[in-house]
N, C-alpha and C positions, 0 to 999 in steps of 0.2 A: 260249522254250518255256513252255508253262503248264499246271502239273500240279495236281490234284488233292490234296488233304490225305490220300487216301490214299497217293496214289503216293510221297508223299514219306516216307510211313512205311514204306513198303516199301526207299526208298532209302536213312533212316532205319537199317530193323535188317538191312539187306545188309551197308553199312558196319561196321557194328556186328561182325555177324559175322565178318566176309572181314579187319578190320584189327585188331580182339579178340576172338580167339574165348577159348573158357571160360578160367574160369568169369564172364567178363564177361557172357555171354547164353548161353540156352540154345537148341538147334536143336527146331525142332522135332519132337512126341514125340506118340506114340501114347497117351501115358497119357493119365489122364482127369484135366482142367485142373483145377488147385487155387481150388478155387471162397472167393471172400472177404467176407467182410463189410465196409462200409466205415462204420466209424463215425467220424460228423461228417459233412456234406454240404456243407461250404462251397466257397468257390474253388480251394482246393491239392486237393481230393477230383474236384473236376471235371477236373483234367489228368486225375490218377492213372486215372479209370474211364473218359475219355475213350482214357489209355495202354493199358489192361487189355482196350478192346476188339482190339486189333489185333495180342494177345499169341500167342502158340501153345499157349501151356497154362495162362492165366488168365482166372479170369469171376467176375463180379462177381455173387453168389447171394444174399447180405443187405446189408439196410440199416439202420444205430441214427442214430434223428435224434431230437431234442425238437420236430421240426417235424412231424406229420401230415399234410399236406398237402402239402408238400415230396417228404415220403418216397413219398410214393403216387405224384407226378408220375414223378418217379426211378425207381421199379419198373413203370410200363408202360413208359418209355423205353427200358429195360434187360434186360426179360424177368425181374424178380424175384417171385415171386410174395408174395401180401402176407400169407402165412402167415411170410413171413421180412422181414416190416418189423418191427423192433425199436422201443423206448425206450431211454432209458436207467437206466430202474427194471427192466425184465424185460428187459435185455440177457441176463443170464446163462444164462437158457433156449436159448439156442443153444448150448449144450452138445449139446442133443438134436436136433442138425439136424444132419445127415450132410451135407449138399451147401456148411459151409461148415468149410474145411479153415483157413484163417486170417484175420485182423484185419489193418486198413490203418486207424490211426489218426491222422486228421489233426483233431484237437481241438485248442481253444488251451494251449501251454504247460504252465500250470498240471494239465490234466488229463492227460498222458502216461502217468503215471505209474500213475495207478487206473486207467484202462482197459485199459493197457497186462496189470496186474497181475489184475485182474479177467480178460483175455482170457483170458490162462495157465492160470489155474485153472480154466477154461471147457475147457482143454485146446486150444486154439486157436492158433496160429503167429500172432506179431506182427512185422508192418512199420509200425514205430511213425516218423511225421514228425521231425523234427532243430526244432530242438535237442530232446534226448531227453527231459529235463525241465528243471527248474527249479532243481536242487540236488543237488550228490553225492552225497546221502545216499540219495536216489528211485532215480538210480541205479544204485546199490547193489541196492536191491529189487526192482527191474523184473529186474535181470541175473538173481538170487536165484531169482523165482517161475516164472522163464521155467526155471531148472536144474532145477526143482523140479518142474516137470510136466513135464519133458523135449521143451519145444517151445521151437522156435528164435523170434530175436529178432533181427532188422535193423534198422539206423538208415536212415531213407530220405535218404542221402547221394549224390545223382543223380550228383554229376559225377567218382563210381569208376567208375560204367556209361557215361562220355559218352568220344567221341571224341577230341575237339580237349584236352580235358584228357590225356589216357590218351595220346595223341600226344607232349603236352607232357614228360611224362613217362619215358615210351619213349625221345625225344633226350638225353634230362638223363641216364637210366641208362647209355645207352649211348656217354657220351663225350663226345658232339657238340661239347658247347659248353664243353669243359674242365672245369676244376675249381668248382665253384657258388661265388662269393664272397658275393653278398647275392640278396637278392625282397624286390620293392616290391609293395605289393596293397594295393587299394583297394573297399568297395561300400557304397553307403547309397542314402537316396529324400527326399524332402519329405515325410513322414510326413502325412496327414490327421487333422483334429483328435478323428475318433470312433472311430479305430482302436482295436480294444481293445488291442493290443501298446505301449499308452501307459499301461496299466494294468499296475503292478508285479506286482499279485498273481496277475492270470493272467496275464501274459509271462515274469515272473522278472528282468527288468532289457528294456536300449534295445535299439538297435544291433546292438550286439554280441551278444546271443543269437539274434538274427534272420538279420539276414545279416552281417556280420560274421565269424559263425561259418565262411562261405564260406571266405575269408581264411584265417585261422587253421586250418583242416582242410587248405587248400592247400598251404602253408610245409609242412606235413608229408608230406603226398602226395609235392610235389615235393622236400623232401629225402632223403626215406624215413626220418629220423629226430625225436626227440622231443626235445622245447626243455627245455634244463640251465638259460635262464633267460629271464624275462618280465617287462615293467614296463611301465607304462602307465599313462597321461594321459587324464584326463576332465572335459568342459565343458558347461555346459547354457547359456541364457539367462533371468537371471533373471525378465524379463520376458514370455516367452514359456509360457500355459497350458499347451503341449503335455507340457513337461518338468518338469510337480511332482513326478512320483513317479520315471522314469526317464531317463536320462543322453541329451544330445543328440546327443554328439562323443565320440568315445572313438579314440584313437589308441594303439599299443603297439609295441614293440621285442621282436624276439625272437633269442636266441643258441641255436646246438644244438652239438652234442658237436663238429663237426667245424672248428666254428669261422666258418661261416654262420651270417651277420646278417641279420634279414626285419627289414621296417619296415609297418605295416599300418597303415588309417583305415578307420573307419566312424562314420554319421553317419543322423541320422534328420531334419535341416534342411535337405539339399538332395540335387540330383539328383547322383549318385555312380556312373556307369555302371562296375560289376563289371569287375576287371581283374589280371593277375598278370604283373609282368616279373622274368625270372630272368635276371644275369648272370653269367656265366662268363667264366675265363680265353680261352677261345677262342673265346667269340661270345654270341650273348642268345637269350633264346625271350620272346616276351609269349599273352599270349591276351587278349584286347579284342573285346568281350566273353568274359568267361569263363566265368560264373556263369548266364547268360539261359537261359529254357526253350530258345533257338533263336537264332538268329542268331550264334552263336560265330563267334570269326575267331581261326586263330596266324598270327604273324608270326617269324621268326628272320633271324637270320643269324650261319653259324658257316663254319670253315675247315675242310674234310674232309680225309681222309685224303691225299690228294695235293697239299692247300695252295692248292686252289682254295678263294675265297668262296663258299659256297652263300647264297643268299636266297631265304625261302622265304613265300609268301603265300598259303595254303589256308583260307578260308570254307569253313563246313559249312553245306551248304545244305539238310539234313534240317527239318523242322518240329516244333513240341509238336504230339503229345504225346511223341516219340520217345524223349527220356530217359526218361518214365516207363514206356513199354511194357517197356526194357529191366531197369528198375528191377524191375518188378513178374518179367518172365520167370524173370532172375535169382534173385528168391527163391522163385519158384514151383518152379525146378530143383533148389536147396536143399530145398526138403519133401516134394519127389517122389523126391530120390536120396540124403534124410540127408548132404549135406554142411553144410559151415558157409559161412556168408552173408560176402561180400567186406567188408562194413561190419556186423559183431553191434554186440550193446550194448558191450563192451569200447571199442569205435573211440569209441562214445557219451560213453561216463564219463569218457574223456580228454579229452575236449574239456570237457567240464563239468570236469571238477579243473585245467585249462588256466586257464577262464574265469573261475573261485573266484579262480586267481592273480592275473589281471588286474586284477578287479574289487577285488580287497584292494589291491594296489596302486595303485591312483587311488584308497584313500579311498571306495570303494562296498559295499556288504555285501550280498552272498549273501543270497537268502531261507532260511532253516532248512527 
């Protein structure tokens, strides 16, 4: 059967619905859509506003690029008009735009933080991109200025709004597979040599602030608990241009209160397809792909309640942009009904005071 990039969005946030409902997605609402600004326009922004069209109560009303020309293509495409194309010298004059209720920051690394904080003060709701910044300390402030003007703050952490994870999870809580003993997780790429994420000072470190961080959020997700201890191994080659400033390989070991052990890799030298296997006393769950806009697949097998082996092999056959409509819905629900977003900056700054630990541990230092 051969569907449409709609149709699949539609099967998409059915699923979505019908197997997570709230506060995983919101249903759709008569209110009037939380209209966003999307500052930055690169690749991760084109899911997101590709996600936002097929929302029920989001729409993409401005745009902050340093590109002119860019921006201008993007606002006929989108219906923005070009009274609401920004810079990023007169971003802050959208204060005085009524039709944009919040920010979708997908900027490199390095700048989460000022935009982030500049939104705030603009009085604007922020779904700032992951990794949140660059340093606990930004952190800190992002959370701070977001309190401060009393607008909410999400980490755009896709796979809390995605199925086959939230699946994975759902078996792990409810028994399934016994008592968790360890999780293996794995995700990196062959990084290209112009990537700016090879640059320290706007990425903030390798791997591991990139995707990595996948990993490391997951060990938590899937335990529901927060690691009592962390260590970890880092390797670059010396010969290799890519890695003068950030780390190539970075592998770490994690213990948590309950006495689960995760074992994690990431890597920015070769191809590293996203993946999380949980074992338990009573059977395993994997997800292979885990991490992907699309093509997710779990695997398990556990002993149910009457001692029968269950085997279980469910592909999610939904397409991008799906996690991100759900993404975007989700906090659109949050600032239309004042609740708190399933991933705030809080979920953010643990991963960044996680990642300080790591990085201290292999001998790497945090940017200030």
């Amino acid at each position: 059967m051969s569907l449409t990039r709609r149709q699949f969005t539609a099967m998409g946030a059915a699923a979505l619905a019908t197997r997570f409902s709230p506060p995983l997605i919101a249903q759709a609402t008569t209110d009037k859509p939380v209209g966003y600004a999307i500052i930055g326009i690169g690749r991760i922004a084109d899911h997101f506003i590709d996600g936002i069209q097929h929302s029920p109560n989001s729409k993409v009303t401005a745009l902050v690029s340093g590109h002119p020309d860019k921006a201008a293509r993007y606002a006929e495409k989108y219906g923005v008009p070009k009274s609401s194309i920004y810079n990023y010298e007169n971003m802050d004059s959208f204060r005085d735009n009524p039709d944009v209720d919040a920010v979708y920051v997908a900027l490199p690394n390095s700048m989460h933080a000022e935009y982030t904080i500049r939104s705030a003060k603009a009085g604007k709701h922020v779904l700032c991109e992951k990794p949140m910044c660059i340093n606990v300390r930004e952190a800190h402030a992002m959370i701070d200025a977001c309190k401060q003007a009393n607008v909410k703050l999400m980490i755009a952490y896709r796979c809390h709004y995605e199925p086959t994870n939230l699946k994975a999870v759902s078996l792990i809580r409810s028994g399934a597979i016994g008592k968790v003993q360890s999780i293996q997780g794995a995700f990196g790429f062959d990084i290209g040599a112009t990537e700016w994420r090879l640059n320290k000072k706007m990425a903030g470190g390798g791997p591991l602030m990139d995707v990595g961080i996948y990993c490391l959020n997951a060990t938590r997700y899937l335990t529901g608990e927060e690691p009592s201890d962390l260590k970890a191994f880092a390797s670059s080659d010396p010969n290799d241009p890519r890695f003068r400033q950030v780390e190539e390989n970075l592998v770490w070991t994690t213990k948590f209160p309950s006495g689960i052990l995760a074992s994690c890799s990431t890597t920015y030298g070769s191809n590293m397809p996203g993946y999380f296997h949980v074992y338990g006393s009573k059977g395993w769950i994997e997800a292979r792909p885990a991490f992907n806009y699309d093509g997710l697949r779990l695997l398990a097998e556990y002993m149910d309640a009457s001692g029968k082996w269950v085997s279980l092999d469910e592909p999610n056959l939904v397409k991008d942009p799906y996690q991100f409509t759900a993404q975007a819905t989700h906090f659109s629900n949050c600032v239309r009904h004042n609740q708190t977003p399933k991933t705030p900056g809080e979920e953010g700054l643990r991963d960044m005071e996680y990642m300080k630990k790591l990085y201290s541990t292999a001998g790497i230092e945090m940017l200030a």
